[in-house]
N, C-alpha and C positions, 0 to 999 in steps of 0.2 A: 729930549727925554732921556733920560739914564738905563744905561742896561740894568736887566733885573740881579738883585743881589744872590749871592750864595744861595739866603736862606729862600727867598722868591722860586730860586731853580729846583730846590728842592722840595719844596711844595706842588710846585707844579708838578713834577715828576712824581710826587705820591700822589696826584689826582690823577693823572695821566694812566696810574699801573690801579688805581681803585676806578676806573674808568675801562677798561681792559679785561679786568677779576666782572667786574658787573655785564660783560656783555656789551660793552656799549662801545664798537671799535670805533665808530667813524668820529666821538669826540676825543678816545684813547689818541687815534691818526692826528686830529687836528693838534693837539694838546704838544705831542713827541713831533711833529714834523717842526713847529713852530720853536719846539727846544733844539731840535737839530740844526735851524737855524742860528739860531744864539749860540750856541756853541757845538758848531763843526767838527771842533776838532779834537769831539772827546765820543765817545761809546756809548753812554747812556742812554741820550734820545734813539740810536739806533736799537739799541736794547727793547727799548719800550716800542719801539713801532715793532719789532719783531713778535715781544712777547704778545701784542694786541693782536696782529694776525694769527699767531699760533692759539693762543685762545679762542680765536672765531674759527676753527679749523683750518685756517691757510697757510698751511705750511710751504705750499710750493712760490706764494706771495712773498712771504718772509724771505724764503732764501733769493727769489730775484730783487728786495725790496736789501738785503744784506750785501749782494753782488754790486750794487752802483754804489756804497760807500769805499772811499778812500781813505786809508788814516795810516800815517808812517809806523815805522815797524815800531813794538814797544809795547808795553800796559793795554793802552788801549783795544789796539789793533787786536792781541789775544783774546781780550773781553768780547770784542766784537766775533770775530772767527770761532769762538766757541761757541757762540750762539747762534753762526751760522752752521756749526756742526752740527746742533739739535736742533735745529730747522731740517735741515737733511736729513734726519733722523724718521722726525714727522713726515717727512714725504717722502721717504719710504728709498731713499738714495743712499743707502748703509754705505758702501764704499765710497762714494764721494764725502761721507761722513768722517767716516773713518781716517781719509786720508788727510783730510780739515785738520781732526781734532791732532792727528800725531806730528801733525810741522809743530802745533804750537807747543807742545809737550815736548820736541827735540831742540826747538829751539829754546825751552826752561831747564833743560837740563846741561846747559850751555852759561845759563845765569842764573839769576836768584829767578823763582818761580814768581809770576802775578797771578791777581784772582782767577783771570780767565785761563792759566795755565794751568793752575788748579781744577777749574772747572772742566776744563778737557779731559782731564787725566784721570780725574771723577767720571765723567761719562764713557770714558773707554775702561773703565772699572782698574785704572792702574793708580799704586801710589805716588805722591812726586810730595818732595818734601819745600815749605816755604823759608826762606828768613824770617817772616813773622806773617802772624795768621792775615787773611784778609779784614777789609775794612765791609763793613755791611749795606754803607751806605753807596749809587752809583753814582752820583752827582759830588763834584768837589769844585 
């Protein structure tokens, strides 16, 4: 059987986050673990199990459900760490937050910015400039 295409990943992932917005975490969890599966070694699925917790109130879930992912340093990894920073945020662990969001913000102002450095810099209310804006979609 063939892995699912591009456009397959990305559907899934917009049922998965309209699954999530509705309340309904435990098929949001099945939907993103089964993407984190297929592709490990990207952000997104982690993204979306994070966002489903933090929707259900579990923020303290999120950040240990964000803690066991692995991903080399790069794009992703800041995508990921940022949104383990507003997980920490939700649970109420501002300086463990804080200190998240600003690696990944020192470490963009070292290279061209990605979304999730963005996204950092955004939540610690500081500007950080991109080579070109981000892409809207999480899945590629």
């Amino acid at each position: 059987m063939p892995l699912p295409s591009k456009d397959d990943l990305q559907l899934l992932t917009q049922v998965g986050f309209l699954a999530a917005g509705r309340g309904d975490v435990a098929a949001a969890l099945r939907i993103f673990e089964a993407l984190a599966l297929l592709r490990p070694d990207r952000s997104f699925a982690y993204v979306g199990l994070a966002t489903a917790l933090l929707n259900a109130g579990r923020a303290g879930d999120a950040v240990q459900r964000l803690d066991t992912v692995h991903l080399p340093r790069g794009p992703e990894l800041d995508m990921l760490e940022a949104f383990k920073g507003l997980a920490l945020q939700f649970a109420e662990r501002r300086g463990e937050s804080t200190y998240v969001l600003r690696q990944i913000v020192g470490r963009a102002r070292q290279a061209d910015a990605s979304p999730g450095a963005l996204l950092a810099a955004g939540l610690l209310g500081e500007a950080l400039s991109a080579a070109s804006p981000p892409e809207p979609a999480l899945v590629n």
